[in-house]
mmJSON file of the N, C-alpha and C atoms, coordinates in Angstrom:
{"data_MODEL":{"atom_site":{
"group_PDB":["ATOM","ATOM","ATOM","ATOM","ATOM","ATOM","ATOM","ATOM","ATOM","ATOM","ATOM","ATOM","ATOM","ATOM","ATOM","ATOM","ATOM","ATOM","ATOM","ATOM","ATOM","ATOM","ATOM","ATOM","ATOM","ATOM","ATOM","ATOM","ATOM","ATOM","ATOM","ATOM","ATOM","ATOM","ATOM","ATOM","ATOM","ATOM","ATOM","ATOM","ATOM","ATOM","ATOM","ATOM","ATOM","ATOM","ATOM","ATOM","ATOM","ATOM","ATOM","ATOM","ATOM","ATOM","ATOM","ATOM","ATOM","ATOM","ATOM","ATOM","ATOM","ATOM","ATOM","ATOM","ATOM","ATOM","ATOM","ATOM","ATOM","ATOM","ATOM","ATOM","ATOM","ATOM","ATOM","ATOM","ATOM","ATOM","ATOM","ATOM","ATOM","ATOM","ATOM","ATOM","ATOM","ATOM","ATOM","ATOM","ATOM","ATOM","ATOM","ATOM","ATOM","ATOM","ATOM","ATOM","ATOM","ATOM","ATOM","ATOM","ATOM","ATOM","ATOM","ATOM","ATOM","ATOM","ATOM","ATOM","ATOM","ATOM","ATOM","ATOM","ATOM","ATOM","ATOM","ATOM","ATOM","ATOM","ATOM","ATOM","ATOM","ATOM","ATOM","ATOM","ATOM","ATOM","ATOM","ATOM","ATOM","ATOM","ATOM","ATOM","ATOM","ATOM","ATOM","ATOM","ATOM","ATOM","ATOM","ATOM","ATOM","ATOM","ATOM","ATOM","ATOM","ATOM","ATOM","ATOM","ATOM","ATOM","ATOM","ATOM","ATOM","ATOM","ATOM","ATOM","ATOM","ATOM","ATOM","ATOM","ATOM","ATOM","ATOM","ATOM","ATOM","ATOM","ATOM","ATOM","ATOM","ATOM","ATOM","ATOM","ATOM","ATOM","ATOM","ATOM","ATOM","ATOM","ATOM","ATOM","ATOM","ATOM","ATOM","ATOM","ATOM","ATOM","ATOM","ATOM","ATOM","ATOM","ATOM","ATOM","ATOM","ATOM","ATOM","ATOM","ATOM","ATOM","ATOM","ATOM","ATOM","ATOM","ATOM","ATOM","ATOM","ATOM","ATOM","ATOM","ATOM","ATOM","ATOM","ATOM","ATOM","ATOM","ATOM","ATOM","ATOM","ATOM","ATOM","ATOM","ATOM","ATOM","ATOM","ATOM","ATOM"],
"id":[1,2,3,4,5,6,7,8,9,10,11,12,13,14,15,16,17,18,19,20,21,22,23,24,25,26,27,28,29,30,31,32,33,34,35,36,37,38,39,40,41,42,43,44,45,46,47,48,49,50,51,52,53,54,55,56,57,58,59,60,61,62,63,64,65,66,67,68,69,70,71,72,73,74,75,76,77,78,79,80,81,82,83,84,85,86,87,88,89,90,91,92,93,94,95,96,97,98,99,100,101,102,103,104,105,106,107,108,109,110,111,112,113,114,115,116,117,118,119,120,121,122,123,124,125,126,127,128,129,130,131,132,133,134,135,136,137,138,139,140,141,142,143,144,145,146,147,148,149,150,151,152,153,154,155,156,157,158,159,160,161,162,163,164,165,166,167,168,169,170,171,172,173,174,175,176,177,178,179,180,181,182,183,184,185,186,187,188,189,190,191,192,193,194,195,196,197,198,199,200,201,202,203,204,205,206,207,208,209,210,211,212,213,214,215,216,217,218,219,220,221,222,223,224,225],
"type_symbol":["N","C","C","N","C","C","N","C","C","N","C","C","N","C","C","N","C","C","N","C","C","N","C","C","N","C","C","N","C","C","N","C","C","N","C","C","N","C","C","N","C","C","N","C","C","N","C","C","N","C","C","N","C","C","N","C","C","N","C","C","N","C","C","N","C","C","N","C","C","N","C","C","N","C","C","N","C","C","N","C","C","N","C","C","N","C","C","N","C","C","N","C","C","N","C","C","N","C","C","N","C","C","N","C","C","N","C","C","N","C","C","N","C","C","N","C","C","N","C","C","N","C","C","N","C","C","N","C","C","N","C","C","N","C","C","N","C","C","N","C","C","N","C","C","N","C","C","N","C","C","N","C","C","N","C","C","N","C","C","N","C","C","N","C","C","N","C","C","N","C","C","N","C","C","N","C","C","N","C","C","N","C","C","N","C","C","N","C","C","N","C","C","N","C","C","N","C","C","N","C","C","N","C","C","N","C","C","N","C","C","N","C","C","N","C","C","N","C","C","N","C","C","N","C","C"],
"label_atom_id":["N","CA","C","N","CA","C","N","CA","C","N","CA","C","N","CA","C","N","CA","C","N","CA","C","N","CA","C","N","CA","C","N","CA","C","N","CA","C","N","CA","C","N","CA","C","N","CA","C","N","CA","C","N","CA","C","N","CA","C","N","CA","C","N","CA","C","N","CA","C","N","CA","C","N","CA","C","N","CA","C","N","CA","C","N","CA","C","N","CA","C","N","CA","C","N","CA","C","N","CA","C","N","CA","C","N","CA","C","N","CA","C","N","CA","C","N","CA","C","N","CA","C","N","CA","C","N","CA","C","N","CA","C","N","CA","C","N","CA","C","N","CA","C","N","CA","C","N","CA","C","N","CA","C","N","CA","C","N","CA","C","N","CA","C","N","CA","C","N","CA","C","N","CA","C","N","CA","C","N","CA","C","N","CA","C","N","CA","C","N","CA","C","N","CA","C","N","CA","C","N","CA","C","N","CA","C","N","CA","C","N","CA","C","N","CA","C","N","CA","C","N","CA","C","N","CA","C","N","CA","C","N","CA","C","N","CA","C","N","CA","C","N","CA","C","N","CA","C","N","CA","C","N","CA","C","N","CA","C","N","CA","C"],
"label_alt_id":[null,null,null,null,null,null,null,null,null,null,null,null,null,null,null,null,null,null,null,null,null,null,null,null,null,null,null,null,null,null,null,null,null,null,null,null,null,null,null,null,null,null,null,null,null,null,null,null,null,null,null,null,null,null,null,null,null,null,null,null,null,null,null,null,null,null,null,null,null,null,null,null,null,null,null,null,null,null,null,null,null,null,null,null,null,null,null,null,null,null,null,null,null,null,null,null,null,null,null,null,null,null,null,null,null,null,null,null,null,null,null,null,null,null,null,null,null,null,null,null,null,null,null,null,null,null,null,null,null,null,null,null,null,null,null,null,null,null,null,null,null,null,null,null,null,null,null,null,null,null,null,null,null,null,null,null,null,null,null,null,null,null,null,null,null,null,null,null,null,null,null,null,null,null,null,null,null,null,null,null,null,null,null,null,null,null,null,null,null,null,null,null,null,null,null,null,null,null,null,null,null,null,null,null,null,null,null,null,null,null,null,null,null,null,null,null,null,null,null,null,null,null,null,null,null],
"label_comp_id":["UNK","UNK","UNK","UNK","UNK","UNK","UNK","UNK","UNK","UNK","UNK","UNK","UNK","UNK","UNK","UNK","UNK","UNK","UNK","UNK","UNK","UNK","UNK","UNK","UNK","UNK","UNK","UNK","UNK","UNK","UNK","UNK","UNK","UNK","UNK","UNK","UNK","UNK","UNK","UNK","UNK","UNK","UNK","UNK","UNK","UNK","UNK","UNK","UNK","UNK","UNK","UNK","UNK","UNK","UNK","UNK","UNK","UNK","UNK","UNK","UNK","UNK","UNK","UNK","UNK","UNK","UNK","UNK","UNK","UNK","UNK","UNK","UNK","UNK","UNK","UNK","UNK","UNK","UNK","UNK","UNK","UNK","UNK","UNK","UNK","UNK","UNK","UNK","UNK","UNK","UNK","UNK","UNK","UNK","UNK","UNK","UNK","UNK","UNK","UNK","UNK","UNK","UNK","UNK","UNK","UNK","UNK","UNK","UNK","UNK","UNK","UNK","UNK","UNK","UNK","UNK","UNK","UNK","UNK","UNK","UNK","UNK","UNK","UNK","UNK","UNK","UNK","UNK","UNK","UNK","UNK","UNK","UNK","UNK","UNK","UNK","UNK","UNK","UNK","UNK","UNK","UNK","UNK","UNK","UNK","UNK","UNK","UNK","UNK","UNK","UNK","UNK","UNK","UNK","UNK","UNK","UNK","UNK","UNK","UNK","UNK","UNK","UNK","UNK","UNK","UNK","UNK","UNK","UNK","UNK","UNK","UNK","UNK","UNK","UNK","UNK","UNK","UNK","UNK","UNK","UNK","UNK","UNK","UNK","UNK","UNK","UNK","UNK","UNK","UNK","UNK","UNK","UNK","UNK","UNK","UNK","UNK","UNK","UNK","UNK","UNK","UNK","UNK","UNK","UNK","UNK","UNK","UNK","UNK","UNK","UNK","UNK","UNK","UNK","UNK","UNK","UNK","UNK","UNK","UNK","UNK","UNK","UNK","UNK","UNK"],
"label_asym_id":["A","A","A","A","A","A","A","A","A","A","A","A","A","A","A","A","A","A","A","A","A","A","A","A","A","A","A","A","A","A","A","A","A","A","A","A","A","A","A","A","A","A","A","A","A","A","A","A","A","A","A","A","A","A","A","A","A","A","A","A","A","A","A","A","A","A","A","A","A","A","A","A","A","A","A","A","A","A","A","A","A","A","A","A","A","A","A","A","A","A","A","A","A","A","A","A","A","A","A","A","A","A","A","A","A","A","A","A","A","A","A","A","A","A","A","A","A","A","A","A","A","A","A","A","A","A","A","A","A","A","A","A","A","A","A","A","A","A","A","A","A","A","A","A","A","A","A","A","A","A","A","A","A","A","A","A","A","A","A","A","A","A","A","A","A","A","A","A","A","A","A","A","A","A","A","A","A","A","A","A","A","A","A","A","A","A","A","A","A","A","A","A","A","A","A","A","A","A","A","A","A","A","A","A","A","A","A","A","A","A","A","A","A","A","A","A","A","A","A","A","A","A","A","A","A"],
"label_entity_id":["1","1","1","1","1","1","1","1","1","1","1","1","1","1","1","1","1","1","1","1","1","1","1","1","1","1","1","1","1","1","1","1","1","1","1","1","1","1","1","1","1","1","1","1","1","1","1","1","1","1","1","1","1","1","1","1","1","1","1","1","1","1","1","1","1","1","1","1","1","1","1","1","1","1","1","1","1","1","1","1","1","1","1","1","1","1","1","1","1","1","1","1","1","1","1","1","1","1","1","1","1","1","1","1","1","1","1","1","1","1","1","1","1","1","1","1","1","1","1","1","1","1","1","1","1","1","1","1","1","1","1","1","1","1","1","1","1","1","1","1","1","1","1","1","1","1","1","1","1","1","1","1","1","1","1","1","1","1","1","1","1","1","1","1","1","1","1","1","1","1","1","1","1","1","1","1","1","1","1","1","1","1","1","1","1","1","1","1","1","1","1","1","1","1","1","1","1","1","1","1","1","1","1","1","1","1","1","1","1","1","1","1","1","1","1","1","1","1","1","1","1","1","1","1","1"],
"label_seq_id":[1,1,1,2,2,2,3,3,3,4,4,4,5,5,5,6,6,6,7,7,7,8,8,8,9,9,9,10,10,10,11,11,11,12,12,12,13,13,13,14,14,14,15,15,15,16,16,16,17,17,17,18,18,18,19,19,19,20,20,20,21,21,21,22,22,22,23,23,23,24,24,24,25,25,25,26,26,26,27,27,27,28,28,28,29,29,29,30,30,30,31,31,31,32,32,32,33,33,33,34,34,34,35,35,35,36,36,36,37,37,37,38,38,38,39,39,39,40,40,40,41,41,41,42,42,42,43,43,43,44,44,44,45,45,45,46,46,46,47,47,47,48,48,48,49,49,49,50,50,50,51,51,51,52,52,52,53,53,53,54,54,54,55,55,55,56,56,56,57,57,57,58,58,58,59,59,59,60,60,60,61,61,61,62,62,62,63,63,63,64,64,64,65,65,65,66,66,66,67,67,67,68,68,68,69,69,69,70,70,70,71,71,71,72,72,72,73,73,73,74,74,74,75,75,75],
"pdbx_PDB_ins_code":[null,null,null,null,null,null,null,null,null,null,null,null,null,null,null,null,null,null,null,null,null,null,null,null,null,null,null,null,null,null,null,null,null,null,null,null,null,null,null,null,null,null,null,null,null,null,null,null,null,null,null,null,null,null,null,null,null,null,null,null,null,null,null,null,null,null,null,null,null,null,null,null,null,null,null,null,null,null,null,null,null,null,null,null,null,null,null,null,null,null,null,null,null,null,null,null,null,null,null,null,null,null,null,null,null,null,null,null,null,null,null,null,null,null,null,null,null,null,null,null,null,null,null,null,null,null,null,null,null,null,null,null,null,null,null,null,null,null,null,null,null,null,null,null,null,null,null,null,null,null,null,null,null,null,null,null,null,null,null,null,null,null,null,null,null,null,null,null,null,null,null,null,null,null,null,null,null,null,null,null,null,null,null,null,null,null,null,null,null,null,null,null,null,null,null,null,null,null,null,null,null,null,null,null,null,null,null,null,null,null,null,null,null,null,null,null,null,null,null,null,null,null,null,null,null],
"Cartn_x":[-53.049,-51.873,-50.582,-50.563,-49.199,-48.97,-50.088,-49.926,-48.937,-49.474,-48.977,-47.389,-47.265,-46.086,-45.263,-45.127,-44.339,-44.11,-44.793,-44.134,-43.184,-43.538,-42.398,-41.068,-41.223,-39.917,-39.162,-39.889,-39.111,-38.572,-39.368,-38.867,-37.523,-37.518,-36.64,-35.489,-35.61,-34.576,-33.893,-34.607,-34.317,-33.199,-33.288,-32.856,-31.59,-31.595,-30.302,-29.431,-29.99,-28.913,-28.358,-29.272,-28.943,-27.888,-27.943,-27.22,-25.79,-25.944,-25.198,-23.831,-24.583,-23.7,-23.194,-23.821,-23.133,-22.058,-22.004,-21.116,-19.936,-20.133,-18.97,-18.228,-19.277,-19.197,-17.823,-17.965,-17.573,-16.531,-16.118,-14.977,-13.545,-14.504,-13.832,-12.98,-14.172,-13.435,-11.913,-12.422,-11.468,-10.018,-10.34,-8.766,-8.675,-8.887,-8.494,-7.248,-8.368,-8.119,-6.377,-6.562,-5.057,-4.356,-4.508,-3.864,-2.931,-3.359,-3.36,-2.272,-2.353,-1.846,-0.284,-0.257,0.557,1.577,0.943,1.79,2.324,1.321,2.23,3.318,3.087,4.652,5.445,5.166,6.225,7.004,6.219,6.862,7.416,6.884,7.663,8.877,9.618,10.465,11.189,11.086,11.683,12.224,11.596,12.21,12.837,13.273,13.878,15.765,15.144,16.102,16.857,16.175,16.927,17.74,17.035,17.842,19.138,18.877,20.322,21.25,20.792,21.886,23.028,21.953,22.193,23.209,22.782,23.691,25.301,24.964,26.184,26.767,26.912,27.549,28.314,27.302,28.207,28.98,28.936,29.95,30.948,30.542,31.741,32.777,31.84,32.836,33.575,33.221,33.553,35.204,34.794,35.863,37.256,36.531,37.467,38.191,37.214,38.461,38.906,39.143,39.63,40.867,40.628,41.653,42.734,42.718,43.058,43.84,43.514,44.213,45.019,45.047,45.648,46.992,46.232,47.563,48.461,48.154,48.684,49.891,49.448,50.571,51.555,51.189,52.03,52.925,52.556,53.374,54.87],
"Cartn_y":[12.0,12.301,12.039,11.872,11.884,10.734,9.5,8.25,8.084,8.253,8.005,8.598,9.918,10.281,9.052,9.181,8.311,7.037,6.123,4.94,5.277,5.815,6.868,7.271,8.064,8.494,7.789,6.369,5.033,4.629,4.489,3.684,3.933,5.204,6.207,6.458,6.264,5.982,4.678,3.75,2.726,2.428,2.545,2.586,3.283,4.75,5.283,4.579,3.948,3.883,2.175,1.575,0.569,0.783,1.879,2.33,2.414,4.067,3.95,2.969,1.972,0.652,0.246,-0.463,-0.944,0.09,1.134,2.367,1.716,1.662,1.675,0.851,-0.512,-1.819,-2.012,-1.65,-1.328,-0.962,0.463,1.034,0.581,-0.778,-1.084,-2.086,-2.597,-4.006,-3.541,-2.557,-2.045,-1.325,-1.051,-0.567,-1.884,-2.784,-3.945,-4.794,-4.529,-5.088,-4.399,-3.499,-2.538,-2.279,-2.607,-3.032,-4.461,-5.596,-6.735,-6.597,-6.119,-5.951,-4.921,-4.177,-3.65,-4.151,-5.279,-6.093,-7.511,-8.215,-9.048,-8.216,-7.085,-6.121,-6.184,-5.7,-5.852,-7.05,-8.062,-9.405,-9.585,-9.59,-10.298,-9.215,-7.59,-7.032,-7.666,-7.895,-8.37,-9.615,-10.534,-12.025,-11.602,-10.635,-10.08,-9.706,-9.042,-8.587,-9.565,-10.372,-11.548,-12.008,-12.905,-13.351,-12.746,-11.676,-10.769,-10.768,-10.928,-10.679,-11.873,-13.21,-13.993,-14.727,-14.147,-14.13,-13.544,-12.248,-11.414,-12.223,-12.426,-13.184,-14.444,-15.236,-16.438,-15.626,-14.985,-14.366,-13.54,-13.498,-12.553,-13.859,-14.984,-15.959,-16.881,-16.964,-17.567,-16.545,-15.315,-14.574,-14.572,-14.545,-14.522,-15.787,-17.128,-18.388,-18.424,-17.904,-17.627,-16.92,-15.769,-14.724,-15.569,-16.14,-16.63,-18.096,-18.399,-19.944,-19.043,-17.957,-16.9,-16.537,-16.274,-15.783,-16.851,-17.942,-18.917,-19.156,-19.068,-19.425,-18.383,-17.282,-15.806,-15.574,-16.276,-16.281,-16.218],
"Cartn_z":[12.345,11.547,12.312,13.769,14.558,14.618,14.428,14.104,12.887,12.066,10.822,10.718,11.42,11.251,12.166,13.314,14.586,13.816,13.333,12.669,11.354,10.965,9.668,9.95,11.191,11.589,12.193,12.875,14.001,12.884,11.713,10.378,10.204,9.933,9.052,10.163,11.444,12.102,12.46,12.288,12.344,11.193,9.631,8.899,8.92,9.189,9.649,10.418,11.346,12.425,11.739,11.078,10.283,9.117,8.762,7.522,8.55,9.158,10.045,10.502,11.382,11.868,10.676,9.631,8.122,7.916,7.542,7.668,7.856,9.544,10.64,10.645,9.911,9.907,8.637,7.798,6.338,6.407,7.306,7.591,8.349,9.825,10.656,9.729,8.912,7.907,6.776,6.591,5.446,6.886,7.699,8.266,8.775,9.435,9.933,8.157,7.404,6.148,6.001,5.91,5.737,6.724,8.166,9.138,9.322,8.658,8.001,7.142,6.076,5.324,5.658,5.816,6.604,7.477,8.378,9.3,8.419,7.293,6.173,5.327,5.267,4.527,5.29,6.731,7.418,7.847,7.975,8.353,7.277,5.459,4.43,4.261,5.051,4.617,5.689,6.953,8.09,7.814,6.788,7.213,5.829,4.279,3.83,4.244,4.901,6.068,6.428,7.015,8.257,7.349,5.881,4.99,4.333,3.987,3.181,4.615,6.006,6.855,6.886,7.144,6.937,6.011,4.834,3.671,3.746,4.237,4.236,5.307,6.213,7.593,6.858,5.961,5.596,4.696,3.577,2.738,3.384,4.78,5.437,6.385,6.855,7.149,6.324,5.038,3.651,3.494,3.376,3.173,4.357,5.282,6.46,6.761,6.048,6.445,5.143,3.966,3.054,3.057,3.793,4.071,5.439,6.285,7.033,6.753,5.382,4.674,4.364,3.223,2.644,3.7,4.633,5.829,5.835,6.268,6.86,5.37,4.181,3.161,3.055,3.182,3.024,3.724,5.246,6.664,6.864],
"occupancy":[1.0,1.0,1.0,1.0,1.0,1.0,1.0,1.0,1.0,1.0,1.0,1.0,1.0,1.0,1.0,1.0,1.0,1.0,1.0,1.0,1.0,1.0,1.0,1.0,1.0,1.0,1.0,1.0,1.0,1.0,1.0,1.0,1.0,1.0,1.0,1.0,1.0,1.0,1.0,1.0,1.0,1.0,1.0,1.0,1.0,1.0,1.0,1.0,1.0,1.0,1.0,1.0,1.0,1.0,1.0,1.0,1.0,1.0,1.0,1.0,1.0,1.0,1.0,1.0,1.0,1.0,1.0,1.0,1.0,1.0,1.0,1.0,1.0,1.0,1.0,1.0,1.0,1.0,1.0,1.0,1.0,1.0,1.0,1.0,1.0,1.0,1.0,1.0,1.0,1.0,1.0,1.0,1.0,1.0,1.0,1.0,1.0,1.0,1.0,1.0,1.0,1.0,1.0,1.0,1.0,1.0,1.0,1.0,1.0,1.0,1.0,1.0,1.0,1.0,1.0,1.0,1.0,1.0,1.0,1.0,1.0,1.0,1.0,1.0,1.0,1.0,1.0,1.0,1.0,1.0,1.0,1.0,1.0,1.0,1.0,1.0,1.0,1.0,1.0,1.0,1.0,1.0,1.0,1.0,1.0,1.0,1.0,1.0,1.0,1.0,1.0,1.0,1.0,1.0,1.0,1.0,1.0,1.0,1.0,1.0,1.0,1.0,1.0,1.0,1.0,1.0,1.0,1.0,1.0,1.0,1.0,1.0,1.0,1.0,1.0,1.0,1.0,1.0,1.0,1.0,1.0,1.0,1.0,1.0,1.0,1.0,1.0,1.0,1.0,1.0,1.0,1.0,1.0,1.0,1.0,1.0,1.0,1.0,1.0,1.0,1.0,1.0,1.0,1.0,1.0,1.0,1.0,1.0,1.0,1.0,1.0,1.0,1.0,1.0,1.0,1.0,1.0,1.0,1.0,1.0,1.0,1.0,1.0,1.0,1.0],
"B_iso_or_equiv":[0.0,0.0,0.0,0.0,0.0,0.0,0.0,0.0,0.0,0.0,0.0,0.0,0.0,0.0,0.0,0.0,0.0,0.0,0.0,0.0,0.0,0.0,0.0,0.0,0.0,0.0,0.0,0.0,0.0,0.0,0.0,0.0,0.0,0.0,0.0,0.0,0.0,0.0,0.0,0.0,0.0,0.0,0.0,0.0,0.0,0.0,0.0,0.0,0.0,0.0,0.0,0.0,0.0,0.0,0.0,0.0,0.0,0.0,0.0,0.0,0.0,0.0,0.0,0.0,0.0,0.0,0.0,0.0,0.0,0.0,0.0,0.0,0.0,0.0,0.0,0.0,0.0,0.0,0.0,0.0,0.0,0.0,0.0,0.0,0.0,0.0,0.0,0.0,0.0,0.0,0.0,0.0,0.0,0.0,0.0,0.0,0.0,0.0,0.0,0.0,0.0,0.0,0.0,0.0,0.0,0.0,0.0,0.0,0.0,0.0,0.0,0.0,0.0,0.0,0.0,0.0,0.0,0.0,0.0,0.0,0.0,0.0,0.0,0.0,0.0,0.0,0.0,0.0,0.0,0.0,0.0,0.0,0.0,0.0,0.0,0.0,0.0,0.0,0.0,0.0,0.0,0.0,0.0,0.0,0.0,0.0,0.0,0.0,0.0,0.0,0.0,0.0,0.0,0.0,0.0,0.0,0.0,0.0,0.0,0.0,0.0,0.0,0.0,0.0,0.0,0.0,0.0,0.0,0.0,0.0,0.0,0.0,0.0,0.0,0.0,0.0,0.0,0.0,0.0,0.0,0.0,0.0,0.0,0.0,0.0,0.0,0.0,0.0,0.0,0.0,0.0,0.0,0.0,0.0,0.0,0.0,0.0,0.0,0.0,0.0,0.0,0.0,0.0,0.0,0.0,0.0,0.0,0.0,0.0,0.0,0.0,0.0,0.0,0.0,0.0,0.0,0.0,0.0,0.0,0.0,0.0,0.0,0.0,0.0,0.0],
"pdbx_formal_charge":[null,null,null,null,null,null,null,null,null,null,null,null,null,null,null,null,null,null,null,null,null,null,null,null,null,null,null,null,null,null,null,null,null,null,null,null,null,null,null,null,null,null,null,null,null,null,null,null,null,null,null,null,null,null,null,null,null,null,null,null,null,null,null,null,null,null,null,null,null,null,null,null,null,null,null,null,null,null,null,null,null,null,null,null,null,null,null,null,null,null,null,null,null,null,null,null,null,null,null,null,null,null,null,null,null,null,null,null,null,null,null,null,null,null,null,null,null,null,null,null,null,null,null,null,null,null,null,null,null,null,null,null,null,null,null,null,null,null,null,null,null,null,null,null,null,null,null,null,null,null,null,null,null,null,null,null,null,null,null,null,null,null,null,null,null,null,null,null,null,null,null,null,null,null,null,null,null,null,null,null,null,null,null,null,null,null,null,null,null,null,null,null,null,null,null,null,null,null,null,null,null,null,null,null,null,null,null,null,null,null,null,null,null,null,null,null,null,null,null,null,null,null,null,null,null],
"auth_seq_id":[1,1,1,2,2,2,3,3,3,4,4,4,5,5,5,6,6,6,7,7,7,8,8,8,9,9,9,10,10,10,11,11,11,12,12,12,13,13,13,14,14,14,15,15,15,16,16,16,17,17,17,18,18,18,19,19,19,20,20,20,21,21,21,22,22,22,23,23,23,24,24,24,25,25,25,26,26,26,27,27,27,28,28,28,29,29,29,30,30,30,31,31,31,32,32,32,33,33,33,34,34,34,35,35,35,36,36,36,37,37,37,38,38,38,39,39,39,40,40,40,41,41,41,42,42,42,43,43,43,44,44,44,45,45,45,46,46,46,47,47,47,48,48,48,49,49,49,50,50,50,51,51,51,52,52,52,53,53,53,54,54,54,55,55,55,56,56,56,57,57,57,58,58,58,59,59,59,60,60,60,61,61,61,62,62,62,63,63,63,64,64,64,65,65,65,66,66,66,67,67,67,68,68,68,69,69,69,70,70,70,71,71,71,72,72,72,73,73,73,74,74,74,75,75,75],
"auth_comp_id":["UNK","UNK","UNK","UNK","UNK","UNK","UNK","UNK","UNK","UNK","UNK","UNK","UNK","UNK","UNK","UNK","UNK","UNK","UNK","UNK","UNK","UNK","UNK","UNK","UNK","UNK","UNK","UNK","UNK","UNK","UNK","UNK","UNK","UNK","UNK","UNK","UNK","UNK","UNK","UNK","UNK","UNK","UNK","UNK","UNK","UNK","UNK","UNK","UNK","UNK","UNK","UNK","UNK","UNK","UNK","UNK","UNK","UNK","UNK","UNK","UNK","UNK","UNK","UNK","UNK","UNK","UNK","UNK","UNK","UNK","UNK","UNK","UNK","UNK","UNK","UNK","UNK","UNK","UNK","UNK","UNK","UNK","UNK","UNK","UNK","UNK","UNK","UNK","UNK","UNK","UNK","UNK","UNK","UNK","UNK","UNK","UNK","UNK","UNK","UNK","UNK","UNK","UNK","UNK","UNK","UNK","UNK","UNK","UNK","UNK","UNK","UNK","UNK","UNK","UNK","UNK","UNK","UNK","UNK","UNK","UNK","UNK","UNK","UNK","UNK","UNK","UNK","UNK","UNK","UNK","UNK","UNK","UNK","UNK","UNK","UNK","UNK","UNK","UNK","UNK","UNK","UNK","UNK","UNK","UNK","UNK","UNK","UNK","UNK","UNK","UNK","UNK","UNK","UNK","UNK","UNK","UNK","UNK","UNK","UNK","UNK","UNK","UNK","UNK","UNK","UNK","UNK","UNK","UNK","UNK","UNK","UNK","UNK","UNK","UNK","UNK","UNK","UNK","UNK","UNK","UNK","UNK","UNK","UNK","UNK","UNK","UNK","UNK","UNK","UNK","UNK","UNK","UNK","UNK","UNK","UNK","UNK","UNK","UNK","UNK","UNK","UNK","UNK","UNK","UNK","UNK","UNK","UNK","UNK","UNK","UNK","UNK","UNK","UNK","UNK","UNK","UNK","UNK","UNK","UNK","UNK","UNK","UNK","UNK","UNK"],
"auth_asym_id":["A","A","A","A","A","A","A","A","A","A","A","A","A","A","A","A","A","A","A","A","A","A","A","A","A","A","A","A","A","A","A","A","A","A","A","A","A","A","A","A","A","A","A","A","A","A","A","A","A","A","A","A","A","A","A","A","A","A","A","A","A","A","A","A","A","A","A","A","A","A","A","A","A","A","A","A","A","A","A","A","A","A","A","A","A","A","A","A","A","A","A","A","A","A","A","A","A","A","A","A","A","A","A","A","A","A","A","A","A","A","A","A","A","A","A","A","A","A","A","A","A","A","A","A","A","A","A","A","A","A","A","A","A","A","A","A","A","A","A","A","A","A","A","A","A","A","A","A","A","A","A","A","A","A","A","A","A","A","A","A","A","A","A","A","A","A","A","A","A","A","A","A","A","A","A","A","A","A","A","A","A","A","A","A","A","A","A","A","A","A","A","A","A","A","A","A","A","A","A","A","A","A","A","A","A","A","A","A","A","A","A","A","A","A","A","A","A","A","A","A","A","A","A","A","A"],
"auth_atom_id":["N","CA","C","N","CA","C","N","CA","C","N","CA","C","N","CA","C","N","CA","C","N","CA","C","N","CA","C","N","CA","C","N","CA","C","N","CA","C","N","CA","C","N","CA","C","N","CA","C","N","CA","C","N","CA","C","N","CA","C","N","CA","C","N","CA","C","N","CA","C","N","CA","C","N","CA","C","N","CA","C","N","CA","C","N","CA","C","N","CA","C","N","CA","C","N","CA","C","N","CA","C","N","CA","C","N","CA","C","N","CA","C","N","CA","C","N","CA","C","N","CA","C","N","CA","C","N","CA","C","N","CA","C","N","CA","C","N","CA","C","N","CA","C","N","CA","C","N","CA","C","N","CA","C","N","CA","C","N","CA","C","N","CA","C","N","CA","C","N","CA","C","N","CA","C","N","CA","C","N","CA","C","N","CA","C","N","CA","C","N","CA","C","N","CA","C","N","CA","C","N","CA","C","N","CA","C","N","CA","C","N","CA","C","N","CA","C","N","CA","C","N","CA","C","N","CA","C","N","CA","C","N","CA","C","N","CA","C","N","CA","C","N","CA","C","N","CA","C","N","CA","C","N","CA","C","N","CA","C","N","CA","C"],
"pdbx_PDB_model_num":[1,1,1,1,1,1,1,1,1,1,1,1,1,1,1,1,1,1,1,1,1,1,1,1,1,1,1,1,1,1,1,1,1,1,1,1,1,1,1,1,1,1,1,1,1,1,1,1,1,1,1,1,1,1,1,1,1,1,1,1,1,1,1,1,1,1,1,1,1,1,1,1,1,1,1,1,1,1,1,1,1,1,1,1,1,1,1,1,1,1,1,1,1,1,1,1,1,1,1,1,1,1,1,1,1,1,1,1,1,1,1,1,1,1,1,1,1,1,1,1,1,1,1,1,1,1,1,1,1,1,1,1,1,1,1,1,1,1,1,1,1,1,1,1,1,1,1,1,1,1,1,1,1,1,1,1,1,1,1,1,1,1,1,1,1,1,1,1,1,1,1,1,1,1,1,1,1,1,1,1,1,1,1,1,1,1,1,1,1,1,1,1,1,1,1,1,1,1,1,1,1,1,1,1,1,1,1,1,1,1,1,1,1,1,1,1,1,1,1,1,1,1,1,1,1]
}}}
């Protein structure tokens, strides 16, 4: 009978620790997955960013050699 049990329980551990790893396996994939993801939000709010700065700078040098023709007639 201790026969029969011992291959049962190698089984049945084997399987666990198979289940187990898949588990871990499953889990590591899904935070990597949303780690990923996370760092494409951040890059697409960052290069966001860069752009509206970008923007504002020319609308602020647009204005300023604007304001500065402006001077020059008022003078």
């Amino acid at each position: 009978m201790m026969k029969k049990q011992l291959p049962k329980e190698k089984h049945s551990l084997k399987d666990d620790l198979e289940e187990d790893l898949k588990a871990k396996l499953l889990q590591m994939k899904s935070e990597l997955k949303e780690e990923d993801e996370k760092k494409q939000a951040q890059k697409k709010a960052e290069q966001i960013r860069k752009r509206k700065e970008i923007e504002k700078n020319k609308s602020f040098e647009e204005l300023l050699n604007e304001s500065s023709l402006d001077w020059h007639k008022y003078k």
